[in-house]
N, C-alpha and C positions, 0 to 999 in steps of 0.2 A: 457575386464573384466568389471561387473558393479557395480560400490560402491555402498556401502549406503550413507544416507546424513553426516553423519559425515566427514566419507574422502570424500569425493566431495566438503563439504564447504574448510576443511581445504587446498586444493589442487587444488581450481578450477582458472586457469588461469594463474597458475605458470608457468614460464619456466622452461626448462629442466635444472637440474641439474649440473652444471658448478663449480668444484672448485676453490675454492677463491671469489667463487663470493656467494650474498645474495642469501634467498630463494626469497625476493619479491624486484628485485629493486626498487629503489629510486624514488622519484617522478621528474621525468624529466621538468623543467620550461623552457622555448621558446616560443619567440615569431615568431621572423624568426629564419629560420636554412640557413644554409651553402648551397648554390645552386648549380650546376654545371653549368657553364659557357656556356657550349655549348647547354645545354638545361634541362630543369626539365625529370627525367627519371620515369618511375612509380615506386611506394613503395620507394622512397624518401619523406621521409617531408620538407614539404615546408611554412606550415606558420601555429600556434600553431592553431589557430581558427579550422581547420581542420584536422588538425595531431599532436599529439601526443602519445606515446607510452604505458603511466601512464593512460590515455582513454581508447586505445587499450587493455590492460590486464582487465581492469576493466571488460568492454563490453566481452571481451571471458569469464571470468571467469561467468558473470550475465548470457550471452549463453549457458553455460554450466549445471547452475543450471534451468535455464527456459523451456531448447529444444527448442533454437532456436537463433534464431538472435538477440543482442541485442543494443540498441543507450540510450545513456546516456544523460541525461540534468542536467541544471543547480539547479532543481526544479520537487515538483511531478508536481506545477500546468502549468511548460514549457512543462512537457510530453504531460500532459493532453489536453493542448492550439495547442502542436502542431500536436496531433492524429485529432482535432475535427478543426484544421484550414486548415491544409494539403489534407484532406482527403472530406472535405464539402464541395458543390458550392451551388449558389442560388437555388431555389425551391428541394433542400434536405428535407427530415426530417430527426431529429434523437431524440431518445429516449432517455431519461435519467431516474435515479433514483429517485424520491420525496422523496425517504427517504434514499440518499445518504450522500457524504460530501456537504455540503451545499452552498461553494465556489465555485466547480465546476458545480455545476445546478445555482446558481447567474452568472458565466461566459459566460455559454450556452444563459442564457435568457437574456442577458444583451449583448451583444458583439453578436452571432450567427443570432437573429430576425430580426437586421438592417438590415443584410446581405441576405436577402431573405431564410435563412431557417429555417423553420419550427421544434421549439421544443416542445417534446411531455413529460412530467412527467408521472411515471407509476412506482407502489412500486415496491422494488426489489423483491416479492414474488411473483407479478404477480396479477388479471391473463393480459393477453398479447392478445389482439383480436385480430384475425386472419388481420381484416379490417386494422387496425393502423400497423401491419408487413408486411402488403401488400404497407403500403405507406412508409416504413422508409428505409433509407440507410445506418444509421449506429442505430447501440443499442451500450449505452453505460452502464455497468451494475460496480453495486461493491456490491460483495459477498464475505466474513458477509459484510453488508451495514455499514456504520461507519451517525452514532454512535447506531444506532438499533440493528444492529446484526441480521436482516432477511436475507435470503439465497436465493436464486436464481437456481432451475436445469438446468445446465449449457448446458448441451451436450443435452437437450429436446429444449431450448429455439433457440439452434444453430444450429439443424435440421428443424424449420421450419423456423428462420430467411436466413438463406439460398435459403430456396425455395425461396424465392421471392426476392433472391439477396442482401440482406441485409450485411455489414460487424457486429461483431461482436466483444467488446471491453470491455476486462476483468478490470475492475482497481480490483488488488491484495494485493492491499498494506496491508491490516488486515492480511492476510491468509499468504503472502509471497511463492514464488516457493514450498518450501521446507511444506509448510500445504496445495497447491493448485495448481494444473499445467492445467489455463485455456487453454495453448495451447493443452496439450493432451486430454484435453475437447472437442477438435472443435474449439475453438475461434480463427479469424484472430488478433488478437493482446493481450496482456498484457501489465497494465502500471502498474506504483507504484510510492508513494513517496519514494524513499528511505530512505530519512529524520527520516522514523520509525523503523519500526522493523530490515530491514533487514540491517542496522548498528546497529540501538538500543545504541548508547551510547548518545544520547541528546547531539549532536557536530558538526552535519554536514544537511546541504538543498543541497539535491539532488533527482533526479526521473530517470527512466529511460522509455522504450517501448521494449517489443520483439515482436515478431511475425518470420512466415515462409517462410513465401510470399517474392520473392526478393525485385519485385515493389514498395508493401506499404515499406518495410525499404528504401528502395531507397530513397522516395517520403519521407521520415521521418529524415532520412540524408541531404539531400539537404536543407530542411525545415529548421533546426540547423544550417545548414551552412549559409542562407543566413537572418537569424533570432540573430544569434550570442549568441544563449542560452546553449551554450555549456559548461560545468562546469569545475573548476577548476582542474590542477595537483595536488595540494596537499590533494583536500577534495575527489579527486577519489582514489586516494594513501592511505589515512586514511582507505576509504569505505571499498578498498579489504584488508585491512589489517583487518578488522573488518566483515568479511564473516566468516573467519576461525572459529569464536564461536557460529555461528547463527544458528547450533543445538543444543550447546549446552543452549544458553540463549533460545532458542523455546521451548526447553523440562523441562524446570524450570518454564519457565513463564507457559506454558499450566499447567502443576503438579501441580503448588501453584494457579492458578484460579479455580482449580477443588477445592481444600480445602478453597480457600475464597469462593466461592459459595455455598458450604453447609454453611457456618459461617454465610452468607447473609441471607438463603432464614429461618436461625431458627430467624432473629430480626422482630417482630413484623409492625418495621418502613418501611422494605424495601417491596417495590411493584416492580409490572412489572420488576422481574428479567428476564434478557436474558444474554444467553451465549449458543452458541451453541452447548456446550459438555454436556449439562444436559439435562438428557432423557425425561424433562417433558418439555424442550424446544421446540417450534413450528415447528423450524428447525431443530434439531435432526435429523429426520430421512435424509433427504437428506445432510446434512451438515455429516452424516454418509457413505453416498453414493461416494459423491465425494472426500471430503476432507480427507487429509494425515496426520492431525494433527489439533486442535483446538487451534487458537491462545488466547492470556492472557489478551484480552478486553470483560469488561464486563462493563452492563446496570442495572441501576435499578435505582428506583425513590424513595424518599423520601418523607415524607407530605405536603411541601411547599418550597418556595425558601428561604424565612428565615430558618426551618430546615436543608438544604442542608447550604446553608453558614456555620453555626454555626458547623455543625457536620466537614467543613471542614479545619474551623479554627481551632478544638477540634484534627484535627491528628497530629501524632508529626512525625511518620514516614512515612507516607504516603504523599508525595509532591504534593500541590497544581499546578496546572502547565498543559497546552494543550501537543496538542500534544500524543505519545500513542507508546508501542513497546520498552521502553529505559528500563536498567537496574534496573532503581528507580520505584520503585511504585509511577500511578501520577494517581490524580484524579481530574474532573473539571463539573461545574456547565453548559452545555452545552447552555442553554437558552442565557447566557452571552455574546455570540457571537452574538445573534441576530439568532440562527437558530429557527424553528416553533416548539419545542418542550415543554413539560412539564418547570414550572420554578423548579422543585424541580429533574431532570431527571440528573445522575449522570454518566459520563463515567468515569472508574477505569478500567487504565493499570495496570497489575499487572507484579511485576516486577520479579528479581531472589533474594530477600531476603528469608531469611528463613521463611517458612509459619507459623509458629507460632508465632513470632514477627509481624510479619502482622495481623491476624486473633486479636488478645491482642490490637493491637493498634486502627482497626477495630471498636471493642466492644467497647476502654475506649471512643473513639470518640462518638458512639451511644450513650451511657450513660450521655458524658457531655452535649450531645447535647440537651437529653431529658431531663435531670435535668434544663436547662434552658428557659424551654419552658414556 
C-alpha cells in the first residue's frame, strides 16, 4: 500500500511493533561490541565506526523517503567531499554550480584543481553546451540553488548528461525528498545537509547521500569508513526522531512564505524577489514541473548593505542567524560570508510561526529601517 508523506515521515524506519517496547528505540552508543571468539560472523557489529544500529534506522528510514539507498555523514559538506572525492580521479571534469552554496564550489576549486581535475562553474539555470557535457564526468547541481533560488530541469539535463556518460548529483537540501525526488528525476545520486530542513530544529550537523546504483553506495560506504566521517548515535537518534514532523513543518513553512512573499513584493524596498512558488518567478514554470512542494526560502534584495543591516537589527521576531529550514524564522545578510553577491541581498527562512505575526514584524522592521535612513 502507498502513503502519502505524512505517514511515510511519521513511520519511516520504524521497527515493527513489539509490546513493551518503544516506537523508536534508543540511541545505541558503542564503540566496540562483544565479538564471538571463534570468528566475526556477518550482521554482527563489530566496531561503532561502521556498525551501528541508531545509523541503521536512520539510513532506512532517509531510504525510504528518498527511493533509494541511503549513507549518512557527519556533515552536508562530508557528503558533499565525499560524493566529489570518492567518485573524481585526475584528468575528470566536473561541473558545479556559480550560483550554488558557495563553500562547496570553494571546496571543488580549492581542493579538486591540485588534483588534476578540472572544474567547470555553470548557473544552475543553464544553459549547459553540449561541448562542456561531452567533457564532464560528474554534474554537480543544487536545485532551488541556495541562496538564489534558480532551478535547474532536472530529468532534461540527465538525459543528455548521460549520453556522454556523465554521473549526475542532485544536492536537495533546499527542496528536501519530500518537495523533490532527484532520484525519480534520473539522477545517479542525492545529497543534503541535513543540518536544514529536513530536521529543521537548528540542533543538529548532519548530511547524508542516496542514490540506486549499488556500486557508487558501496564506493560511498567504504569512503566513510575509511575517512571516519561517520556521525554520531545520538544526533542520528534526534534526526529520525525529527522526520516524523517534516511535513508537517514543510507545509507551514511553504503556506507562510507564500503569504510573506506577497507582503515582500507590495514594500517598495524590496527588489529581486525570488521564490519559486510565485508565478512571476523565472522558475515557476519548471519548479511547477518537477517539484512536489515549494520550500520556505526566500531572496530578495534590499538598497544597500547598511539598509539590510539596519532593517535586520529593526526585527524582533524574525532571527538574525545562517543557516535556513529551522522552525524559527531566520534571515541573514548573505554578502557577509564572503559570497559574490549583492551587499544588500537577503536570505529569509521562513519559519512555522503564525504568518501574521511575521508579515507585522516584517513591515515594523521596513519601516524602522526606513525612518533611519
Amino acid at each position: 500500500m502507498s502513503h502519502r508523506d505524512a505517514t511515510r515521515c511519521v513511520h519511516a524506519g520504524l521497527p515493527a511493533p513489539v509490546p513493551g517496547q518503544p516506537f523508536l528505540p534508543g540511541p545505541v552508543f558503542a564503540a566496540p561490541y562483544h565479538l564471538n571468539p571463534e570468528g566475526h560472523r556477518p550482521g554482527d557489529d563489530g566496531y561503532g565506526r561502521t556498525d551501528n544500529a541508531t545509523v541503521r534506522r536512520f539510513e532506512a528510514a532517509l531510504g525510504e523517503l528518498e527511493g533509494g539507498e541511503a549513507v549518512a555523514f557527519a556533515s552536508g559538506m562530508a557528503a558533499i567531499s565525499a560524493v566529489l572525492l570518492s567518485l573524481l580521479r585526475p584528468g575528470d571534469t566536473l561541473i558545479i554550480p556559480e550560483d550554488g552554496y558557495y563553500l562547496a564550489r570553494r571546496f571543488a576549486e580549492q581542493n579538486l584543481t591540485e588534483r588534476g581535475i578540472t572544474v567547470r562553474s555553470i548557473p544552475t539555470a543553464g544553459p549547459y553546451p553540449e561541448a562542456v557535457l561531452a567533457e564532464a564526468r560528474l554534474i554537480l547541481l543544487e536545485s532551488p540553488a541556495n541562496p538564489g533560488l534558480d532551478v535547474c530541469d532536472i530529468p532534461a539535463l540527465v538525459e543528455r548528461a548521460h549520453r556522454h556518460g556523465a554521473w549526475v548529483v542532485v544536492d536537495n537540501t533546499t527542496a528536501t525528498p519530500l518537495g523533490q525526488q532527484p532520484l525519480e528525476l534520473g539522477a545517479d545520486l542525492t545529497v543534503a545537509s541535513d543540518t536544514k530542513a529536513l530536521t529543521g530544529h537548528s540542533d543538529l550537523i548532519l548530511g547524508h547521500v542516496a542514490g540506486r546504483d549499488p556500486q557508487l553506495i558501496a564506493r560511498l560506504r567504504e569512503w566513510r569508513t575509511t575517512t571516519g566521517a561517520i556521525p554520531g548515535p545520538f544526533e542520528t537518534w534526534l534526526a529520525h526522531r525529527s522526520l516524523g514532523t517534516l511535513e508537517l513543518r514543510l507545509s507551514r513553512q511553504s503556506d507562510n512564505a507564500a503569504r510573506v512573499v506577497e507582503a515582500l513584493a507590495a514594500r517598495p524596498e524590496v527588489t529581486r524577489l525570488r521564490w519559486p512558488g510565485r508565478p512571476e518567478d523565472p522558475a515557476y514554470p519548471i519548479a511547477q514541473r518537477q517539484m512536489r512542494r515549494i520550500p520556505g526560502v526566500v531572496t530578495f534584495e534590499l538598497p544597500s548593505e547598511a539598509y539590510a543591516t539596519r532593517f535586520l537589527r529593526a526585527c524582533r521576531l524574525v532571527t538574525a542567524a545562517t543557516s535556513f529550514g529551522g522552525l524559527h524564522t531566520t534571515a541573514d545578510r548573505r554578502a557577509q560570508w564572503g559570497e559574490e553577491v549583492p551587499g544588500g541581498l537577503i536570505r529569509l527562512s521562513v519559519g512555522c510561526e503564525d504568518p501574521h505575526d511575521l508579515i507585522t514584524d516584517l513591515n515594523d522592521a521596513f519601516d524602522t529601517a526606513s525612518r533611519q535612513s
